[in-house]
Structure formats: C-alpha cells, structure tokens
PDB file as gemmi writes it, atoms N, CA and C in Angstrom:
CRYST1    1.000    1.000    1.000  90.00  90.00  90.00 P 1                      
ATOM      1  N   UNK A   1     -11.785 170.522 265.054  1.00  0.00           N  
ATOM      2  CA  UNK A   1     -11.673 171.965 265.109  1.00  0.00           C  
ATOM      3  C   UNK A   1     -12.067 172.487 266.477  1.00  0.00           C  
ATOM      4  N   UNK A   2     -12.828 171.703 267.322  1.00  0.00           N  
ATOM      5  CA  UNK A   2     -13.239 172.206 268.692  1.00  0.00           C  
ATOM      6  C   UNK A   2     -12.665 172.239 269.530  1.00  0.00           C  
ATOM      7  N   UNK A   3     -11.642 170.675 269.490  1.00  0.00           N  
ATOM      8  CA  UNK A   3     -10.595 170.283 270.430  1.00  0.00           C  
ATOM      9  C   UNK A   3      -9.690 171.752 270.324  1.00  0.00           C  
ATOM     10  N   UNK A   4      -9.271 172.315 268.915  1.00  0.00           N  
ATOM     11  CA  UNK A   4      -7.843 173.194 268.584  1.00  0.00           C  
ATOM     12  C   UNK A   4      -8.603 174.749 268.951  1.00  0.00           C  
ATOM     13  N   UNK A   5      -9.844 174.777 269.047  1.00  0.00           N  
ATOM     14  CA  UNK A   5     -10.592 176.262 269.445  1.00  0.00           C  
ATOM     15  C   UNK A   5     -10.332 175.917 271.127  1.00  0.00           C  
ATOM     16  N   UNK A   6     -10.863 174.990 271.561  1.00  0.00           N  
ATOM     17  CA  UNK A   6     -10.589 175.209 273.273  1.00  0.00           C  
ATOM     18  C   UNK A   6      -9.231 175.205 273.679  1.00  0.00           C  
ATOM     19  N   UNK A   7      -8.051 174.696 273.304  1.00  0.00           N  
ATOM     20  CA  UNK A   7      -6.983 174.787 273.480  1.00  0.00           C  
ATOM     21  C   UNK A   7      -6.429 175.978 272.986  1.00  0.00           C  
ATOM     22  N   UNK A   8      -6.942 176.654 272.541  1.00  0.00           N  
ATOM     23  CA  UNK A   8      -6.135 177.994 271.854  1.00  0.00           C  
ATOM     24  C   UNK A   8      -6.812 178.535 272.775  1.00  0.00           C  
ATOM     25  N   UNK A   9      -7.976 178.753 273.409  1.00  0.00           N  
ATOM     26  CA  UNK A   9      -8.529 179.579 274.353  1.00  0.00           C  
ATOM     27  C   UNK A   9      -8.207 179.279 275.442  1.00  0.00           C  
ATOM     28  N   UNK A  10      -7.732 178.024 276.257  1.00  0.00           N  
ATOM     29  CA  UNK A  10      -6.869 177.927 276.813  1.00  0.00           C  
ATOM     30  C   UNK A  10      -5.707 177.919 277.754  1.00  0.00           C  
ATOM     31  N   UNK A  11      -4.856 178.265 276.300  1.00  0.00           N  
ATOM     32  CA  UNK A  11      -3.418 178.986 275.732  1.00  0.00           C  
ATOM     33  C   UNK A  11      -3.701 180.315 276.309  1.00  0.00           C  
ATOM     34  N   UNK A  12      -4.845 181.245 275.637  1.00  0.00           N  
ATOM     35  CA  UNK A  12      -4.799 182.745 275.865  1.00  0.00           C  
ATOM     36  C   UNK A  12      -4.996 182.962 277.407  1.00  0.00           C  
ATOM     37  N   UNK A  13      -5.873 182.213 277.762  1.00  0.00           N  
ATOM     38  CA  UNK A  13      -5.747 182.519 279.438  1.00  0.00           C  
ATOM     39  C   UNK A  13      -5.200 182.110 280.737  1.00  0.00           C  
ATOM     40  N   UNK A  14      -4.032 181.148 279.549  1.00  0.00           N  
ATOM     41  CA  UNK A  14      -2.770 181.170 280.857  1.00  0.00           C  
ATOM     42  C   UNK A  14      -1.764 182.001 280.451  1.00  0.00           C  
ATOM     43  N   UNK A  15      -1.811 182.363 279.213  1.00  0.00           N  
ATOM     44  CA  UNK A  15      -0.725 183.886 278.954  1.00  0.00           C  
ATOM     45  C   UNK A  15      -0.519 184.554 280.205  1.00  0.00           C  
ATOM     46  N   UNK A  16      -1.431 185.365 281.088  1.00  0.00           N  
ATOM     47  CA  UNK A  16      -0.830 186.588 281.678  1.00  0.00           C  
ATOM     48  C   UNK A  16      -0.196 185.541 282.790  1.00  0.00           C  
ATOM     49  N   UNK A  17      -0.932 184.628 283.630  1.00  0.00           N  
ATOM     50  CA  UNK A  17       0.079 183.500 284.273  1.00  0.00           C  
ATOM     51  C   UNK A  17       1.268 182.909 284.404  1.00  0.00           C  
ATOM     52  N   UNK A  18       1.349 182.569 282.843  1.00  0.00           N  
ATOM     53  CA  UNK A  18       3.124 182.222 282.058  1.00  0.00           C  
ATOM     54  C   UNK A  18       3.912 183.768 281.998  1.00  0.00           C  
ATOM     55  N   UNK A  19       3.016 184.781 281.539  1.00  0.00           N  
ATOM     56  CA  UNK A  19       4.310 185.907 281.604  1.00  0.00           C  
ATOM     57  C   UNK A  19       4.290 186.407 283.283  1.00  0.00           C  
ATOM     58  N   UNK A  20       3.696 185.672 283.952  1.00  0.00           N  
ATOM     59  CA  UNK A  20       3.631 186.540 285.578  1.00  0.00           C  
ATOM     60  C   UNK A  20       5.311 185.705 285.835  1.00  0.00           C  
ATOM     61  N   UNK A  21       5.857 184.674 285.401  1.00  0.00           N  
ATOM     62  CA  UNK A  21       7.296 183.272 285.814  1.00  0.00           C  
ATOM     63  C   UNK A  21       8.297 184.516 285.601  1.00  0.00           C  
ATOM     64  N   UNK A  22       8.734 185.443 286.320  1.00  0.00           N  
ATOM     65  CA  UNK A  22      10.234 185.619 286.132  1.00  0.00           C  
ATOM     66  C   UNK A  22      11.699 185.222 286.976  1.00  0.00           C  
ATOM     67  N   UNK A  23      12.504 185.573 286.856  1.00  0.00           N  
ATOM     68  CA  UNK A  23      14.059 185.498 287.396  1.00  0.00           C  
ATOM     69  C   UNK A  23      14.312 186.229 288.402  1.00  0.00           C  
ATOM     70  N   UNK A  24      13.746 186.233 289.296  1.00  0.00           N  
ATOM     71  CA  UNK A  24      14.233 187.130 290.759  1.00  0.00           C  
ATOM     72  C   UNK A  24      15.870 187.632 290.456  1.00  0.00           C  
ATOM     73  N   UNK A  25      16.322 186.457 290.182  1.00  0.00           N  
ATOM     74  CA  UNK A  25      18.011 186.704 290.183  1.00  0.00           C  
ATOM     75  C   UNK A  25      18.229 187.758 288.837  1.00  0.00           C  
ATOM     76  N   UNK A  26      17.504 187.959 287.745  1.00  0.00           N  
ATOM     77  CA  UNK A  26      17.724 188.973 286.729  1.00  0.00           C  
ATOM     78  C   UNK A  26      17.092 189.916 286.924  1.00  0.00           C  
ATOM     79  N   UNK A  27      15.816 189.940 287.812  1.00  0.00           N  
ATOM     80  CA  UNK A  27      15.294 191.070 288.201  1.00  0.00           C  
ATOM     81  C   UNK A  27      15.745 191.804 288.821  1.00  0.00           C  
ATOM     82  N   UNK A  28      16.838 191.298 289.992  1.00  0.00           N  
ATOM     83  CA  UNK A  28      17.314 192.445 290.735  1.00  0.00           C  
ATOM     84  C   UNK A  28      18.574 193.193 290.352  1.00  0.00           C  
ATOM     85  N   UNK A  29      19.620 192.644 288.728  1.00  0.00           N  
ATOM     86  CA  UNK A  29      19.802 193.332 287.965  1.00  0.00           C  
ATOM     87  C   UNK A  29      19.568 194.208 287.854  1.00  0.00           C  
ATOM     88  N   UNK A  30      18.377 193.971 287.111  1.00  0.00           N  
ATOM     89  CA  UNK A  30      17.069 195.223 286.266  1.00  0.00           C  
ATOM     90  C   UNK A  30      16.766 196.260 287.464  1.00  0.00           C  
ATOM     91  N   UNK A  31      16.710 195.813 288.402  1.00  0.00           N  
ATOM     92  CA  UNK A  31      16.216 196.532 289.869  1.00  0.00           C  
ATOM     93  C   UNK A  31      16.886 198.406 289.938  1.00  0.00           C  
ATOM     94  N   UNK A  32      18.403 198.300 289.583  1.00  0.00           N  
ATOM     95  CA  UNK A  32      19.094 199.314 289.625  1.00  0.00           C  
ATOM     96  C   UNK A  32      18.401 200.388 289.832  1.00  0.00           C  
ATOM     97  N   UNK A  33      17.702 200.882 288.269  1.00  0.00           N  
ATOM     98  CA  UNK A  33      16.880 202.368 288.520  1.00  0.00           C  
ATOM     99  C   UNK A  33      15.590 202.737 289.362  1.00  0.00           C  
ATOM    100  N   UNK A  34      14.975 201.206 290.170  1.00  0.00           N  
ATOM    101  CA  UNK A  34      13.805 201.028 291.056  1.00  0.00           C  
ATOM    102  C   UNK A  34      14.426 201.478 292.151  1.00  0.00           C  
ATOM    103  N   UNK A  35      15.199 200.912 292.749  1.00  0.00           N  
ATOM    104  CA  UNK A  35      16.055 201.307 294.044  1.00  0.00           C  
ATOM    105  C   UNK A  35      16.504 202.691 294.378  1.00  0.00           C  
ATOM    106  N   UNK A  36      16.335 203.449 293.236  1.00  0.00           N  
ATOM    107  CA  UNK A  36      15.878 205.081 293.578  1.00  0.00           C  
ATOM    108  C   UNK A  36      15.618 205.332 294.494  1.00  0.00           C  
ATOM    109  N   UNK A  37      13.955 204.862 294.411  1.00  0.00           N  
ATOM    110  CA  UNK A  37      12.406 205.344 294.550  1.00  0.00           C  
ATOM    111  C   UNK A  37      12.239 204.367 295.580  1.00  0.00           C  
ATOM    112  N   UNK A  38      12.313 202.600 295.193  1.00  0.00           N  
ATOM    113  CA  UNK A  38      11.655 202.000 296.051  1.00  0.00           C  
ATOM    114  C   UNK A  38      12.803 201.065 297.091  1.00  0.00           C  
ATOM    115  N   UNK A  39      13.317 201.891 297.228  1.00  0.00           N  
ATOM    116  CA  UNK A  39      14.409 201.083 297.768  1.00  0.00           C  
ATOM    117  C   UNK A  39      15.218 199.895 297.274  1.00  0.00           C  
ATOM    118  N   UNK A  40      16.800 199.601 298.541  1.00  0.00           N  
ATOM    119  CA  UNK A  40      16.875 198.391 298.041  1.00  0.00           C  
ATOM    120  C   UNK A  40      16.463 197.101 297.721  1.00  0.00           C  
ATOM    121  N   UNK A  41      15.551 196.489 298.703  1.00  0.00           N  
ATOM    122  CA  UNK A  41      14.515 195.530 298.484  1.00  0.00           C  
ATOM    123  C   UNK A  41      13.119 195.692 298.512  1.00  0.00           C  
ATOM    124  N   UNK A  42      12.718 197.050 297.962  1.00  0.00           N  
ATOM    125  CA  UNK A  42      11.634 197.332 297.496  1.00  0.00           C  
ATOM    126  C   UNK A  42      10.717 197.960 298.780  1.00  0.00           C  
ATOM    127  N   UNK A  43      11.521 197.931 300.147  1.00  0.00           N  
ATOM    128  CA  UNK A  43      10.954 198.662 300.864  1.00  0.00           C  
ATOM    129  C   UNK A  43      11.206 200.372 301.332  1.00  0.00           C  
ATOM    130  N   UNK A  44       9.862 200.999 300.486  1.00  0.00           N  
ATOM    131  CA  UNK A  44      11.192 202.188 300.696  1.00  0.00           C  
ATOM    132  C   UNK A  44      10.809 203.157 302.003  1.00  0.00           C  
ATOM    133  N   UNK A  45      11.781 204.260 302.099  1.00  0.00           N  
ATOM    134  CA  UNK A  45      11.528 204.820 303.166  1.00  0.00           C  
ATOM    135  C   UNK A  45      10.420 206.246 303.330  1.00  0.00           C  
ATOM    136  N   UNK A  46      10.161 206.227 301.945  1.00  0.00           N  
ATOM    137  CA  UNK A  46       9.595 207.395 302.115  1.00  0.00           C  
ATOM    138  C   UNK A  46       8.172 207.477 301.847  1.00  0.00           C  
ATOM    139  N   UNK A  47       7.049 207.497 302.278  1.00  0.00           N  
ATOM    140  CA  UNK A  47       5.891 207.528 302.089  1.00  0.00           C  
ATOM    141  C   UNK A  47       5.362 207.998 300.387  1.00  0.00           C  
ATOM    142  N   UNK A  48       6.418 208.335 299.969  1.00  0.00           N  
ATOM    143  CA  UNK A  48       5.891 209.309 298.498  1.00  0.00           C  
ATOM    144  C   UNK A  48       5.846 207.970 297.389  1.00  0.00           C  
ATOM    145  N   UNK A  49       6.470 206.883 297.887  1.00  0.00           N  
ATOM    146  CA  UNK A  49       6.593 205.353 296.816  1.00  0.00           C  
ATOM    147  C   UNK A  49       6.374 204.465 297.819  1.00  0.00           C  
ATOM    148  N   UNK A  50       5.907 203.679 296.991  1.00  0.00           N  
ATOM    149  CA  UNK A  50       4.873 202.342 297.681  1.00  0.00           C  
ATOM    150  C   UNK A  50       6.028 201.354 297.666  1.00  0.00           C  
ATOM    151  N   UNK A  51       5.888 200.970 299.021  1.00  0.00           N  
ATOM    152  CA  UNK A  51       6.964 199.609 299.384  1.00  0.00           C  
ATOM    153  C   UNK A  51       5.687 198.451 298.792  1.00  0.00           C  
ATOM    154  N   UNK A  52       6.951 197.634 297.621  1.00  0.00           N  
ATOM    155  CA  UNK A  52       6.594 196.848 297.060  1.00  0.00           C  
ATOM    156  C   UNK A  52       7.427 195.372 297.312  1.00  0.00           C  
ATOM    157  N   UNK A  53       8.158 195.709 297.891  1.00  0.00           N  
ATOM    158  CA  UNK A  53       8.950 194.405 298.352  1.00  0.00           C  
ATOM    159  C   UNK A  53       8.114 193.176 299.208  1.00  0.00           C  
ATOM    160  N   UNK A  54       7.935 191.731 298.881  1.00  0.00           N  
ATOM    161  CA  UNK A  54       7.313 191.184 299.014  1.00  0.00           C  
ATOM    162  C   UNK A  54       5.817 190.649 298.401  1.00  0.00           C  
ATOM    163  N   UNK A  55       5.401 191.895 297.709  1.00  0.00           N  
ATOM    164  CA  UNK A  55       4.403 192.219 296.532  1.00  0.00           C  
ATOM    165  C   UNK A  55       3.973 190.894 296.469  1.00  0.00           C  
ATOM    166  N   UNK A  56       2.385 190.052 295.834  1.00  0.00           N  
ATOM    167  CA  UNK A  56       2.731 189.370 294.552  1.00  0.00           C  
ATOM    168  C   UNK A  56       2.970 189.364 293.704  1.00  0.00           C  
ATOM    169  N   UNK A  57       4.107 188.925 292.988  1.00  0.00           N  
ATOM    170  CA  UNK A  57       4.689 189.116 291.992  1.00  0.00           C  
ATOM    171  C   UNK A  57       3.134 189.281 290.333  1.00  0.00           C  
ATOM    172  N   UNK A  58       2.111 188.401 290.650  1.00  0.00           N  
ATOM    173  CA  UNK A  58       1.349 188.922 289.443  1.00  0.00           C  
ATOM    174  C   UNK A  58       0.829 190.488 289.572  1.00  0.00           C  
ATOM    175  N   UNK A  59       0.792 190.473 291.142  1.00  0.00           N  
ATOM    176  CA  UNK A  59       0.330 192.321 290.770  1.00  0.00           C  
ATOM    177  C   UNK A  59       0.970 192.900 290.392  1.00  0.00           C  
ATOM    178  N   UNK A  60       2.453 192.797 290.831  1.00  0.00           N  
ATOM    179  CA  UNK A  60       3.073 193.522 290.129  1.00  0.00           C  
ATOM    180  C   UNK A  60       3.834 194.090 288.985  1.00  0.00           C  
ATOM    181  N   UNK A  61       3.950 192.306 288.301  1.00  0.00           N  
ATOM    182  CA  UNK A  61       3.872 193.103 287.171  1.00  0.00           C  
ATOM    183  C   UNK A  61       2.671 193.402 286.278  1.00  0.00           C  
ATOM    184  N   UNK A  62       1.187 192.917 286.694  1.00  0.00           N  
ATOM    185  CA  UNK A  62       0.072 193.783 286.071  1.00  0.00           C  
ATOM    186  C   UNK A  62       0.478 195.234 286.258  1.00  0.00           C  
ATOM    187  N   UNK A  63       0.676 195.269 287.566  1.00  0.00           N  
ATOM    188  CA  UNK A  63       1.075 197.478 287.163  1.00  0.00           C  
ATOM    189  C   UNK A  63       1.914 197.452 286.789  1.00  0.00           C  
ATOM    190  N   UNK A  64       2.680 197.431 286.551  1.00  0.00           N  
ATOM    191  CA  UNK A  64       4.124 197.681 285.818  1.00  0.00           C  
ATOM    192  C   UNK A  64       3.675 197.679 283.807  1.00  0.00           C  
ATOM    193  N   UNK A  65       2.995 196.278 283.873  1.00  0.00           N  
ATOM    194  CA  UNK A  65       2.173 196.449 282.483  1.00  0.00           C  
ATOM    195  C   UNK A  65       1.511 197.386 281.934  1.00  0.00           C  
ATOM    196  N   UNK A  66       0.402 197.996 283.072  1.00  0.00           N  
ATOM    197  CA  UNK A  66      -0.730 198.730 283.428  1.00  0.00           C  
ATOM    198  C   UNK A  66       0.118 200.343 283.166  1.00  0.00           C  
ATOM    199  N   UNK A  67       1.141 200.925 283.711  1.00  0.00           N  
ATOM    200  CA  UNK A  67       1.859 201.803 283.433  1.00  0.00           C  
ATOM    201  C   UNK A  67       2.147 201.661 282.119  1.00  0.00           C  
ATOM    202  N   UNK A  68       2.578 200.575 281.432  1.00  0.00           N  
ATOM    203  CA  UNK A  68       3.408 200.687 280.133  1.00  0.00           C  
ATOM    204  C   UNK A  68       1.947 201.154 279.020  1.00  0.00           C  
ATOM    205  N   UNK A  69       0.769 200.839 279.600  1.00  0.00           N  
ATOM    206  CA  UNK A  69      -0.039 200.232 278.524  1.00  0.00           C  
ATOM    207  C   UNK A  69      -0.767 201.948 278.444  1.00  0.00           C  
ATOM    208  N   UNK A  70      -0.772 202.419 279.996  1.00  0.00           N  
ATOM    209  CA  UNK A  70      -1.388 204.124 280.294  1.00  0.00           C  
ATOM    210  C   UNK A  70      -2.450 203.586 280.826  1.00  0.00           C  
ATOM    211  N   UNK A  71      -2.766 202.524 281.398  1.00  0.00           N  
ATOM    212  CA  UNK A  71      -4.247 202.050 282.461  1.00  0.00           C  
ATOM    213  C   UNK A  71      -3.874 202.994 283.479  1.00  0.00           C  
ATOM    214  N   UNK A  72      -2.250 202.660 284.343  1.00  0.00           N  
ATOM    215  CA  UNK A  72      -1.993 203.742 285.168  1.00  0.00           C  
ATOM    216  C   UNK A  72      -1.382 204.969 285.052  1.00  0.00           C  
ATOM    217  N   UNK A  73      -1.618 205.899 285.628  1.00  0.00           N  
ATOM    218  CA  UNK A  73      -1.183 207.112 285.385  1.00  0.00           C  
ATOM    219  C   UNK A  73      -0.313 207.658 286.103  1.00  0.00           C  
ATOM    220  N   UNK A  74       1.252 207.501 285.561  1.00  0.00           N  
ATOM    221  CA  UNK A  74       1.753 208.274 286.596  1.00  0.00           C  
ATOM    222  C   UNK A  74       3.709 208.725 285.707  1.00  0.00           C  
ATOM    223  N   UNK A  75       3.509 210.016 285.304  1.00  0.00           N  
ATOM    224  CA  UNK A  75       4.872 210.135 284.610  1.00  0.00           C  
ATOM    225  C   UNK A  75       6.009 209.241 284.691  1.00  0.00           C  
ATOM    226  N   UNK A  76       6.140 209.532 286.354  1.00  0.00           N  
ATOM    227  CA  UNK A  76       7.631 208.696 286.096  1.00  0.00           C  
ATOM    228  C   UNK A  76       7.665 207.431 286.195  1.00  0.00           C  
ATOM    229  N   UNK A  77       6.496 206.754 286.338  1.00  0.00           N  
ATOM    230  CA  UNK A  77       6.597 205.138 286.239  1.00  0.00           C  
ATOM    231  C   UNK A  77       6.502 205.432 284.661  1.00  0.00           C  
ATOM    232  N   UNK A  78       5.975 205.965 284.294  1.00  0.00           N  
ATOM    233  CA  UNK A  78       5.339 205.820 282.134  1.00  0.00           C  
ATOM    234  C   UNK A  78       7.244 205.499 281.639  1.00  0.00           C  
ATOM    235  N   UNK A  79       7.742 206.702 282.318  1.00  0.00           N  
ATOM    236  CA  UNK A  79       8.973 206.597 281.800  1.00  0.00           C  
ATOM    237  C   UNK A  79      10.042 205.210 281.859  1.00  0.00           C  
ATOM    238  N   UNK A  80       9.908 205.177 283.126  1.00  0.00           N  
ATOM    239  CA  UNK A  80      10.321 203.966 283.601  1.00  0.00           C  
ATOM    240  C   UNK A  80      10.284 202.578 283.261  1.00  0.00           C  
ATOM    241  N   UNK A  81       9.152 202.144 282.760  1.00  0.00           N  
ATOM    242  CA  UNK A  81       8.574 201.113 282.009  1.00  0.00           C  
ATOM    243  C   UNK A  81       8.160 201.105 280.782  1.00  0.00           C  
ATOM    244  N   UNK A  82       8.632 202.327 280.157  1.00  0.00           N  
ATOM    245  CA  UNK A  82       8.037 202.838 278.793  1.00  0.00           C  
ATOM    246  C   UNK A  82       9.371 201.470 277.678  1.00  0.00           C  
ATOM    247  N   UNK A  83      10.845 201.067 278.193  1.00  0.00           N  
ATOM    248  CA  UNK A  83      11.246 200.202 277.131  1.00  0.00           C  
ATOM    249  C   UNK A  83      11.814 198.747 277.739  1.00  0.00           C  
ATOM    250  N   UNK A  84      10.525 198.818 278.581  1.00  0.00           N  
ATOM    251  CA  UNK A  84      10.687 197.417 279.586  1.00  0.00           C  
ATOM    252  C   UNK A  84      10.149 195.774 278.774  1.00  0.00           C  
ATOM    253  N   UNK A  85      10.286 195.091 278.925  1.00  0.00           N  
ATOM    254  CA  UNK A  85       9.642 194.339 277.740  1.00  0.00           C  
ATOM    255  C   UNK A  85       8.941 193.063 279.066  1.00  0.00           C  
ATOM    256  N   UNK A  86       8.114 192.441 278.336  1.00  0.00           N  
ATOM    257  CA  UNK A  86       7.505 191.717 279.335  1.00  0.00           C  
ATOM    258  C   UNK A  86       8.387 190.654 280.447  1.00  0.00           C  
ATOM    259  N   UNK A  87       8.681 189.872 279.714  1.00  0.00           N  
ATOM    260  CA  UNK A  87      10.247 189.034 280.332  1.00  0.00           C  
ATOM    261  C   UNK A  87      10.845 190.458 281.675  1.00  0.00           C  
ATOM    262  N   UNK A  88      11.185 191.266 280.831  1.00  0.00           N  
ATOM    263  CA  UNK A  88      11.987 192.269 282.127  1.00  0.00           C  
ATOM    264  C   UNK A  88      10.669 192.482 283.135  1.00  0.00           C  
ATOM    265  N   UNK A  89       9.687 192.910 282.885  1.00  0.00           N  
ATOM    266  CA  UNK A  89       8.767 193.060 283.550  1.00  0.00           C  
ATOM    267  C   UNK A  89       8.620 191.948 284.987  1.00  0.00           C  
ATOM    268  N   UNK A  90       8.614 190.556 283.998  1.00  0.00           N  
ATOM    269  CA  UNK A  90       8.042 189.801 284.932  1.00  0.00           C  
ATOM    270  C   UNK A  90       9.148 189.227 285.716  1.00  0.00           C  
ATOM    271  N   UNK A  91      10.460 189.841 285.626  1.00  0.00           N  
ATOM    272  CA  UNK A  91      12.061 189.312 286.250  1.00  0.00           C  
ATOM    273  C   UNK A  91      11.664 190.478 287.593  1.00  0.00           C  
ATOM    274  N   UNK A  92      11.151 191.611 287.410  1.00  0.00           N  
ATOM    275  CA  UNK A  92      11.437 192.289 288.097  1.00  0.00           C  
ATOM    276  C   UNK A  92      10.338 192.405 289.161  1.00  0.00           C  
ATOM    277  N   UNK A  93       9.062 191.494 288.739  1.00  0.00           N  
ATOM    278  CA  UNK A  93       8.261 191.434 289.768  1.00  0.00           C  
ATOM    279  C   UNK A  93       8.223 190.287 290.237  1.00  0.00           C  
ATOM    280  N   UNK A  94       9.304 188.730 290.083  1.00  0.00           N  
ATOM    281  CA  UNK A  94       9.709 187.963 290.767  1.00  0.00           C  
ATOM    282  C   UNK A  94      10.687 188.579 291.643  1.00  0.00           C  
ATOM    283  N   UNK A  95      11.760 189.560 291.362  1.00  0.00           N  
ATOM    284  CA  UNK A  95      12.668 190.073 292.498  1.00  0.00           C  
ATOM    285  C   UNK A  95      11.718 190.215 293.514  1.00  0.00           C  
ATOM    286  N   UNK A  96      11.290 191.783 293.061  1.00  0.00           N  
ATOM    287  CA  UNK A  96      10.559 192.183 294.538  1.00  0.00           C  
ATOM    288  C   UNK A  96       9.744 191.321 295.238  1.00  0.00           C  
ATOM    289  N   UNK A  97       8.810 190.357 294.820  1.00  0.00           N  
ATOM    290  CA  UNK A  97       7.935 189.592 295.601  1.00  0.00           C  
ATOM    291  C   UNK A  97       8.734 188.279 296.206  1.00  0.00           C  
ATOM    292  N   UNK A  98      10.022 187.947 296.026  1.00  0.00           N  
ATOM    293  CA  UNK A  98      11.014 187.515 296.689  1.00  0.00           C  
ATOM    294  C   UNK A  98      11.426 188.513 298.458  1.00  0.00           C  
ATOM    295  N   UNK A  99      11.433 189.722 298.175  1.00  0.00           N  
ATOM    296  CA  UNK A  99      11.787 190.357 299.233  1.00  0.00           C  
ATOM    297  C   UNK A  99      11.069 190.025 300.058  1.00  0.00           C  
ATOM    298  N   UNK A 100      11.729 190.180 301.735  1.00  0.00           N  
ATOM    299  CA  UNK A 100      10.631 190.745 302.627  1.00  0.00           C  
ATOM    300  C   UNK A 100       9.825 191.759 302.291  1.00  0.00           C  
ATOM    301  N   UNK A 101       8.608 191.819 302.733  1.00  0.00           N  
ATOM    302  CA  UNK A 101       8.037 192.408 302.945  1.00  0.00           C  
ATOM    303  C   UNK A 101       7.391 193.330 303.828  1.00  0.00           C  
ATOM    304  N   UNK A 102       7.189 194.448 304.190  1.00  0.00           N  
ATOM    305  CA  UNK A 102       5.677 195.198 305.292  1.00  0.00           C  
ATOM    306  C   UNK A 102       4.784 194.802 305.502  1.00  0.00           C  
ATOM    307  N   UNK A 103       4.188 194.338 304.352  1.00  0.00           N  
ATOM    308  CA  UNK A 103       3.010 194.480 304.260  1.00  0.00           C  
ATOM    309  C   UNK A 103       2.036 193.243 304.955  1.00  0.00           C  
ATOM    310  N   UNK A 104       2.629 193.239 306.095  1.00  0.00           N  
ATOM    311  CA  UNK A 104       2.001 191.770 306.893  1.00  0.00           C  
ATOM    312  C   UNK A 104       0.626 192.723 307.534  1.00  0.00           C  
ATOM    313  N   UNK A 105      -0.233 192.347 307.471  1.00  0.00           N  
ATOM    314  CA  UNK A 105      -1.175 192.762 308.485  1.00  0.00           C  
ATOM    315  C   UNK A 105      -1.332 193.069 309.897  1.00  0.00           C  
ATOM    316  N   UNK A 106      -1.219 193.835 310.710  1.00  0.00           N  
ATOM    317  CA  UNK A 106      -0.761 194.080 311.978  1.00  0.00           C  
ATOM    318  C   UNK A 106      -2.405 194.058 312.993  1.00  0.00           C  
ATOM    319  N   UNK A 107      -2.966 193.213 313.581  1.00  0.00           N  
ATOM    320  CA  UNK A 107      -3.614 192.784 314.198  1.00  0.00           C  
ATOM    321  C   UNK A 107      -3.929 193.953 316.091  1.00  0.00           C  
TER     322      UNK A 107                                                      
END                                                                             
C-alpha cells in the first residue's frame, strides 16, 4: 500500500508538467483569436499586451490556467480562456514559447 501511496503522489506532481507537453503546430491553429492582442508570433506591438512569444511554455500556460481558474484578473483574458480546455491550453503555450522572442535581457 506504500509503494501505490508514493506513486500516486508521484503521479499528482508530475500532472502540471505532463499537461505543460503541447503541439506548437495545433497551437498556432488555436492562436487565431491571440493574434488580435498579441500578435502574430506573440510579439505584440503595443505596450497594452504582453509579448509572450518565446515565453516558457509552463508559465504560460499556468496563466492561461490562472485566468480560467480567476487567480488572474483580467476580463478579456476570463473570456478568452473561459472554453479552453487544458490540452488547448498547453498547445497554445508550446506555440508561443516556440516563437522568437524579446525578452532576451539587454546588458
């Protein structure tokens, strides 16, 4: 019974890990209504949305989660991710963290 208690515990804490694996190539599908806001490869131009292109993909879809769940607060992401399902979630934060990125550190 100890062996099947540590392995189930585990299990639970490579969950958010295993759902962080998505499809860059189905994410940028899914990408359509992001490319609004955050551009085409997630870098956008306007200071009002966060260039996410290049991201790590686990942060991002923790916020993307984090929006769905109301940790973050912000209407039009709520909307946005309100009938996203995890799989889409985590397709769409393998796209962007595929992109280039900004966000290099500038020395």
């Amino acid at each position: 019974m100890k062996t099947f208690s540590i392995a189930l515990v585990a299990l639970a804490l490579s969950a958010p890990a295993l759902a962080a694996k998505g499809n860059p190539d189905a994410g940028k599908a899914k990408a359509e209504t992001c490319k609004a806001c955050h551009g085409e490869t997630g870098a956008s131009a306007s200071a009002e949305f966060p260039k996410i292109g290049g991201q790590h993909a686990d942060y991002l879809a923790t916020a993307l989660r984090h929006y769905k769940l109301g940790k973050r607060k912000n209407p039009i992401m709520a909307g946005q991710v309100a009938t996203l399902s995890e799989k889409d979630m985590a397709d769409l934060a393998a796209y962007y963290a595929s992109q280039p990125g900004g966000l290099a550190l500038k020395y």
